[in-house]
One Martini backbone bead per residue (centre of mass of N, CA, C, O) as a GRO file, in nm:
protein
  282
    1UNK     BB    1   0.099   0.038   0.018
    2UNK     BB    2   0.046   0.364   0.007
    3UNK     BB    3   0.297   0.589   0.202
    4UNK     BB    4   0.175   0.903   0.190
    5UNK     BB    5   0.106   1.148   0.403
    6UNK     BB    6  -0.147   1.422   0.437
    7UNK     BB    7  -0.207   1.685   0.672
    8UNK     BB    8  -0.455   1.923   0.734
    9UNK     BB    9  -0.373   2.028   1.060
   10UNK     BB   10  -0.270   2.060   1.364
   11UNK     BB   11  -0.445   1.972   1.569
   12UNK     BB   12  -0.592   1.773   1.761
   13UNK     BB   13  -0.623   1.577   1.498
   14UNK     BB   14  -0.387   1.618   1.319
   15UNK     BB   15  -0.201   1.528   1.507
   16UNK     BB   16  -0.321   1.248   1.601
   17UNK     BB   17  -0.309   1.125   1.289
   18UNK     BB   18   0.014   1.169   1.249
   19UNK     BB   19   0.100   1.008   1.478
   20UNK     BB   20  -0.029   0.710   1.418
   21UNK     BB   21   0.076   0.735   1.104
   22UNK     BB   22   0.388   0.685   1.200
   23UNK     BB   23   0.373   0.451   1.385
   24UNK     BB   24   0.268   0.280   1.093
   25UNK     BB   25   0.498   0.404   0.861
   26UNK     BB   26   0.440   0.679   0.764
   27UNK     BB   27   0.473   0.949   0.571
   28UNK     BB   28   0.427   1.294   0.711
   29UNK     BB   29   0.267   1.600   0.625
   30UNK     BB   30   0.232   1.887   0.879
   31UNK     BB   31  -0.028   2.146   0.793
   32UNK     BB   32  -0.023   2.482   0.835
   33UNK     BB   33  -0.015   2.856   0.876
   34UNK     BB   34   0.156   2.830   1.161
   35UNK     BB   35   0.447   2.788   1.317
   36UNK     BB   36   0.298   2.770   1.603
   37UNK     BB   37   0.098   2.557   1.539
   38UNK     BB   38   0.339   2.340   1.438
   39UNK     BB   39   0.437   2.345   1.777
   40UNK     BB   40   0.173   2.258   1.902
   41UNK     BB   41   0.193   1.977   1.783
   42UNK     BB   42   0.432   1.844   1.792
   43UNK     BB   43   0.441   1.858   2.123
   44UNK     BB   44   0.217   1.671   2.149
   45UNK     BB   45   0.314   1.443   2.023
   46UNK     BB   46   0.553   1.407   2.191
   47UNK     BB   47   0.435   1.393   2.464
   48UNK     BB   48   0.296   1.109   2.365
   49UNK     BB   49   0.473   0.939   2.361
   50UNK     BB   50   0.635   0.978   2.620
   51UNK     BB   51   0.350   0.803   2.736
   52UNK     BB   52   0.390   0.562   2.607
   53UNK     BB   53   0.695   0.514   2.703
   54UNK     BB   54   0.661   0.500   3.011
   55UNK     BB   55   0.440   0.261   2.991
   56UNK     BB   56   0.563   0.054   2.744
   57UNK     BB   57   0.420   0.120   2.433
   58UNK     BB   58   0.698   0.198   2.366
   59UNK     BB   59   0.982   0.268   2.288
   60UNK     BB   60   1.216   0.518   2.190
   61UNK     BB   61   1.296   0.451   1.866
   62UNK     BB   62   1.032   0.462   1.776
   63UNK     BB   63   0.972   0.698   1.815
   64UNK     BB   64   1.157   0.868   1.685
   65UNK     BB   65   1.107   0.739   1.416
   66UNK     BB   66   0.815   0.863   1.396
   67UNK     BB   67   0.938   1.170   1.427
   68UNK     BB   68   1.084   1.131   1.162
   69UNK     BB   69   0.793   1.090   0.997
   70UNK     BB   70   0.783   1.396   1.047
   71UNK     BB   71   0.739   1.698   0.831
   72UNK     BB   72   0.654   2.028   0.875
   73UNK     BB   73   0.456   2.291   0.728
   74UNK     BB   74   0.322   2.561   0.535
   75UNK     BB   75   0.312   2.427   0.286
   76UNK     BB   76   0.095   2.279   0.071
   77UNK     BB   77   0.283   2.156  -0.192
   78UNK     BB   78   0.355   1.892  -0.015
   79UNK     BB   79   0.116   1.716  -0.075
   80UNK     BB   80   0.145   1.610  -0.381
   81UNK     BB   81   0.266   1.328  -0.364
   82UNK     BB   82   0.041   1.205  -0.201
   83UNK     BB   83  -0.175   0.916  -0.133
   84UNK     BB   84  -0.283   1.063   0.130
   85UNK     BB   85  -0.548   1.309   0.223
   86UNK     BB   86  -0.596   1.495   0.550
   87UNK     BB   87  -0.843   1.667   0.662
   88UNK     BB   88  -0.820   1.903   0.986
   89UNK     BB   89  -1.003   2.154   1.022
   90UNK     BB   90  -1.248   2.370   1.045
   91UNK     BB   91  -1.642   2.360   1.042
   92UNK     BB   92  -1.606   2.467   0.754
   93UNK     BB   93  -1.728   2.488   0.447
   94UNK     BB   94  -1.544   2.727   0.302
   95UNK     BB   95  -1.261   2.640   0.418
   96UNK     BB   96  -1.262   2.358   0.282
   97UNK     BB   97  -1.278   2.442   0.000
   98UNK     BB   98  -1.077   2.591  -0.067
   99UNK     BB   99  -0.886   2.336  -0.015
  100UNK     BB  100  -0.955   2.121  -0.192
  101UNK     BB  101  -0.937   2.324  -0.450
  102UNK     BB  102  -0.592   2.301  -0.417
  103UNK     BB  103  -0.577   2.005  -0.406
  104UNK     BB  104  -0.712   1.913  -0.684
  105UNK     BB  105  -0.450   2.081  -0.843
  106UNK     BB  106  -0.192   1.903  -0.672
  107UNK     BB  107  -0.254   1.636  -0.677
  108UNK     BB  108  -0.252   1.345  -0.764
  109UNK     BB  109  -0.467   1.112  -0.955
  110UNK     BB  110  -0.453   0.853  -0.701
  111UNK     BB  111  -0.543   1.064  -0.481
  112UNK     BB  112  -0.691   1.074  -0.171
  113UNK     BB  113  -0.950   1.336  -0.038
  114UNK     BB  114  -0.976   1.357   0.317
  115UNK     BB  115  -1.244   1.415   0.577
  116UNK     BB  116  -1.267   1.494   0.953
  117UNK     BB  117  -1.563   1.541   0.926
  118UNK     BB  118  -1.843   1.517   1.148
  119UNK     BB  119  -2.115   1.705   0.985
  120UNK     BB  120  -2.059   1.715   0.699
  121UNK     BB  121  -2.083   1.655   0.397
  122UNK     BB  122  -1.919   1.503   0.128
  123UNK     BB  123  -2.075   1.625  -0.098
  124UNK     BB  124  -1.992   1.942  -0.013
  125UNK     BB  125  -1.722   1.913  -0.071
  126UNK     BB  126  -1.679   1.757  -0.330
  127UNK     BB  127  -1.777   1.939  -0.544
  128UNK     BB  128  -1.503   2.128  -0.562
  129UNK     BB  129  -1.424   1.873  -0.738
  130UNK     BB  130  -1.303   1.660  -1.017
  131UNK     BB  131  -1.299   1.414  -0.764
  132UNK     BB  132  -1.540   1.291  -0.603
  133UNK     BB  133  -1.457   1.007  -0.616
  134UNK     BB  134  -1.188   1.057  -0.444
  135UNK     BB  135  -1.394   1.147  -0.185
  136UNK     BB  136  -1.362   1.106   0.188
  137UNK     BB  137  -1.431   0.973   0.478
  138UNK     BB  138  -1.227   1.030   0.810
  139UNK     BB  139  -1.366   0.989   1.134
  140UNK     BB  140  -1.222   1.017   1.405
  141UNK     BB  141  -1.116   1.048   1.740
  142UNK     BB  142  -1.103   1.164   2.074
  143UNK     BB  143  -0.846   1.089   2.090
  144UNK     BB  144  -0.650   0.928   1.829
  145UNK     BB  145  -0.467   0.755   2.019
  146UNK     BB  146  -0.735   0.598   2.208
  147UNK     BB  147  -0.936   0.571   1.997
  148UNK     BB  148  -1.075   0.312   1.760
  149UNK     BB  149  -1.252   0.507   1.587
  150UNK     BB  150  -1.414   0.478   1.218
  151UNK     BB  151  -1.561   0.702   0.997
  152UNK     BB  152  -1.662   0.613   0.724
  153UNK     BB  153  -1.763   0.823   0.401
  154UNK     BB  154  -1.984   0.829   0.172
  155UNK     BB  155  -2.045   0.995  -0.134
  156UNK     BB  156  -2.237   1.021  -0.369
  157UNK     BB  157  -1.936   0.974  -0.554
  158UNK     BB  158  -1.767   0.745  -0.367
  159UNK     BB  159  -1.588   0.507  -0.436
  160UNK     BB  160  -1.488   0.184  -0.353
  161UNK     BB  161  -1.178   0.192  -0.381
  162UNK     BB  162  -1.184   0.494  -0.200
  163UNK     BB  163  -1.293   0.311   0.056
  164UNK     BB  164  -1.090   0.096   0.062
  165UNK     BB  165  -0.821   0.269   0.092
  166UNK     BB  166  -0.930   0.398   0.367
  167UNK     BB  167  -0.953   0.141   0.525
  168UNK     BB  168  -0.664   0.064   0.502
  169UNK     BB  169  -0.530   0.346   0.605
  170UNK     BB  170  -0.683   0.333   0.884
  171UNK     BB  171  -0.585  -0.001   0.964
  172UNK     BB  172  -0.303   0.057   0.991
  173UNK     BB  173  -0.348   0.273   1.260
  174UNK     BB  174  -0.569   0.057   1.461
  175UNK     BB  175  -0.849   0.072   1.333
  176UNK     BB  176  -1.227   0.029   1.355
  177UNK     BB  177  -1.466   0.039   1.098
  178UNK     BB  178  -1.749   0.241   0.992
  179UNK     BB  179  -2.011   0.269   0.733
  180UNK     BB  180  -2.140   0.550   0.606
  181UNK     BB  181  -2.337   0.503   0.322
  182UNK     BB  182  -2.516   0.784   0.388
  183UNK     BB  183  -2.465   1.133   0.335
  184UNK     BB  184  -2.569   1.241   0.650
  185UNK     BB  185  -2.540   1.426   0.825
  186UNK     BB  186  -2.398   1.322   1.107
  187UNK     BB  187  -2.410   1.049   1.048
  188UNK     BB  188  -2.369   0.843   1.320
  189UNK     BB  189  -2.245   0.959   1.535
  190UNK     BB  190  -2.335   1.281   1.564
  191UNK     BB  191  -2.644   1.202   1.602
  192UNK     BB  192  -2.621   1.062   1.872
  193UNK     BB  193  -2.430   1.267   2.009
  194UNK     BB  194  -2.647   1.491   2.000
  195UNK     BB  195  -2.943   1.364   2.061
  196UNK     BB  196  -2.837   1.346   2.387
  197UNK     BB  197  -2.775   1.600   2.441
  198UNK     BB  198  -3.012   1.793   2.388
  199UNK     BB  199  -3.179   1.639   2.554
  200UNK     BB  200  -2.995   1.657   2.852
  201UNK     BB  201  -3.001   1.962   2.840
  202UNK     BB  202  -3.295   1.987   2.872
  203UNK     BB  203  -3.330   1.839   3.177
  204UNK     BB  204  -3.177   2.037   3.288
  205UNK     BB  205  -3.319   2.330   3.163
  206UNK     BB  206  -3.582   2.174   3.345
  207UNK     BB  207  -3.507   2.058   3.641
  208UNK     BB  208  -3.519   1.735   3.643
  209UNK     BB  209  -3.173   1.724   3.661
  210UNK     BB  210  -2.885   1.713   3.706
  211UNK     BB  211  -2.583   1.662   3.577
  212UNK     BB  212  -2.477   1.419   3.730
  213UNK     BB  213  -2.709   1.228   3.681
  214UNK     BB  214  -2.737   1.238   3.388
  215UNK     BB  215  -2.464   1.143   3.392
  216UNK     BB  216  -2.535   0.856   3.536
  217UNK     BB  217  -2.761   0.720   3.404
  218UNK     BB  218  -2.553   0.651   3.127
  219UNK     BB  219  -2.316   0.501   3.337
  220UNK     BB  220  -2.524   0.265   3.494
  221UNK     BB  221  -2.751   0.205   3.250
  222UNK     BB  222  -2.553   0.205   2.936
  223UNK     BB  223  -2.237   0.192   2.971
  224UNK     BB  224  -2.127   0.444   2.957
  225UNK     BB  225  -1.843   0.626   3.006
  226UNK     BB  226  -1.961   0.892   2.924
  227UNK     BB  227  -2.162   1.168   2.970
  228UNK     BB  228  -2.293   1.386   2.786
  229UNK     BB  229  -2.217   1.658   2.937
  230UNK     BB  230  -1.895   1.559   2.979
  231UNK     BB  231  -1.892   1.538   2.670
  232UNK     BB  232  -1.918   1.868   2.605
  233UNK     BB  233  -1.686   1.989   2.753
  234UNK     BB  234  -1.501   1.835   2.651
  235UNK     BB  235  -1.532   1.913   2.343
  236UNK     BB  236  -1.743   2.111   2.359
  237UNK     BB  237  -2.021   2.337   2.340
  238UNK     BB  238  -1.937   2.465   2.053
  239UNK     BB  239  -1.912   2.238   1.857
  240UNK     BB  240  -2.201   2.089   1.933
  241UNK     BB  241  -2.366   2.344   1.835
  242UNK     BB  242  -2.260   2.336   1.557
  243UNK     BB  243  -2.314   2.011   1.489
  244UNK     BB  244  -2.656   2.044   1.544
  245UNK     BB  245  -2.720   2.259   1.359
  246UNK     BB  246  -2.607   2.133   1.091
  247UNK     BB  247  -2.832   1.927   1.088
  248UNK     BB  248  -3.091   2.079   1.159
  249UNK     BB  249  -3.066   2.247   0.874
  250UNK     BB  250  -3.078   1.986   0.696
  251UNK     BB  251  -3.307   1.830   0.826
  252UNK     BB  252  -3.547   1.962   1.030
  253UNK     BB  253  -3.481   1.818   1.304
  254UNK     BB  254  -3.615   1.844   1.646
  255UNK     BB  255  -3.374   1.708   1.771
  256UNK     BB  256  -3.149   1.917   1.707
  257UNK     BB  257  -3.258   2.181   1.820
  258UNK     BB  258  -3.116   2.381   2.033
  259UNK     BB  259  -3.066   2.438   2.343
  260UNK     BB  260  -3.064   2.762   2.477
  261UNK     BB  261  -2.883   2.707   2.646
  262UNK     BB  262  -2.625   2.641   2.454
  263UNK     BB  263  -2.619   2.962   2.357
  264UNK     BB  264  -2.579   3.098   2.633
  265UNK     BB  265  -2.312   2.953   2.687
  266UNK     BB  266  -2.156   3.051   2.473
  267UNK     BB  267  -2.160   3.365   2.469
  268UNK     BB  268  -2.016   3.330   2.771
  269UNK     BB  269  -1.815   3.064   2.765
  270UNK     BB  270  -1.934   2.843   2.851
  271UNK     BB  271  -1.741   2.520   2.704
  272UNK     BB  272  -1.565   2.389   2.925
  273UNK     BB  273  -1.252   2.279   2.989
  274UNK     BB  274  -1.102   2.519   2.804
  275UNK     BB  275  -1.288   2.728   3.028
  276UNK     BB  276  -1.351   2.581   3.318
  277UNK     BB  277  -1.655   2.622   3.177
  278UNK     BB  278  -2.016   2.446   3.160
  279UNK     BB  279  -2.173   2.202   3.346
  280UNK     BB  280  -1.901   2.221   3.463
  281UNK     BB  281  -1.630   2.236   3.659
  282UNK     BB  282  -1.266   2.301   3.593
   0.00000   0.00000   0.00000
């Protein structure tokens, strides 16, 4: 298999892609617009390894030879001869064009398109380029060294070799794959937990039970390993309620409509543990 991987967006998914995709012996290049993104990635890189390092996890010249196959640059051109390119920058469809839309006329012709968006369709990623047979979803999970999945998209025109290619990509790198047929707004895990926080954040903001229970419900009841609303402070409450939004509009399903609550975190800036503050103190 071609091993030769571009990532788009140094952040915490693009940096996390890039680690294990070191780790399973692709060469990468990992991309930001500037030197500060790509030393705050890179050093992300380094230290979670050097945790891997310390629990035993990893050798110490493994790791190193992993950071040897990490690239770091601002320049976009790095991306050419690469024969998968993964895009994780902001959850903006017009972001996303922008980059496509350069990746389109940079990569070679048998190289895959892929984007780790969580919530946009992939044929409206894809629309922007000459080649949407060759563009698919590849929905990484947070942290990316430690979750299992990935959430594989089809879009409209997205070819079976691009999916088997991505799956082998994915698997390579120690993931296990579920294939999202059907290219609808938050695919399968983001309308899950999207409508799950909604419910849940409706049911605090109508003082049926406060956050510790409500999420204490969901994992003595159902075996969730964390609850709902601790799940948003985690992702972020900015992040979720972008991307209820985005399912909302597409969809036009009222259970995806955010709830006041969570409109007026994001305004006060209580979005989670980033922040300090969410559903919880942090």
């Amino acid at each position: 298999m071609a091993r030769k991987l571009a990532v788009i967006g140094a952040g915490l998914m693009g940096s996390g892609i890039a680690q294990v995709s070191a780790q399973a012996g692709w060469d990468v290049v990992l991309r930001d617009v500037t030197d500060e993104a790509l030393r705050r990635g890179t050093d992300g890189i380094r230290a979670s390894y050097d945790k891997f390092v310390a629990k035993g996890k990893l050798t110490a010249d493994d790791a190193e030879a992993a950071l040897g196959r990490i690239t770091a640059t601002t320049d976009l051109d790095a991306a050419a001869d690469a024969d998968v390119v993964v895009e994780a920058v902001f959850e903006k469809l017009e972001v996303k064009h922008e980059i496509f839309r350069t990746l389109d006329k940079l990569v070679k012709d048998g190289a895959i398109l892929a984007s780790n968006t969580s919530a946009i369709p992939i044929t409206k990623i894809a629309a922007v380029t000459e080649r949407p047979e060759r563009v698919v979803g590849t929905h990484f999970f947070s942290p990316v060294p430690m979750m299992q999945l990935c959430e594989l998209v089809r879009g409209y025109k997205t070819s079976d070799e691009t999916l088997a290619t991505a799956r082998e990509f994915a698997e390579s790198t120690g993931k296990t794959c579920i294939v999202v047929n059907r290219d609808v707004a938050g695919f399968v895990t983001t309308r899950l937990i999207s409508a799950l926080v909604v419910e849940a954040a409706k049911l605090y903001e109508s003082g049926v039970a406060t956050a510790e229970d409500i999420d204490l419900a969901c994992k003595l009841g159902f075996g969730h390993a964390m609850g709902p609303l601790a799940t948003a402070d985690l992702t972020g409450v900015d992040i979720l309620l972008h991307a209820t939004g985005n399912i909302y509009a597409e969809s036009q399903d009222e259970k995806f409509a955010p709830p006041e609550l969570m409109r007026r975190m994001v305004d006060a800036g209580d979005i989670g543990r980033k922040s300090g503050q969410g559903f919880y103190k942090h």
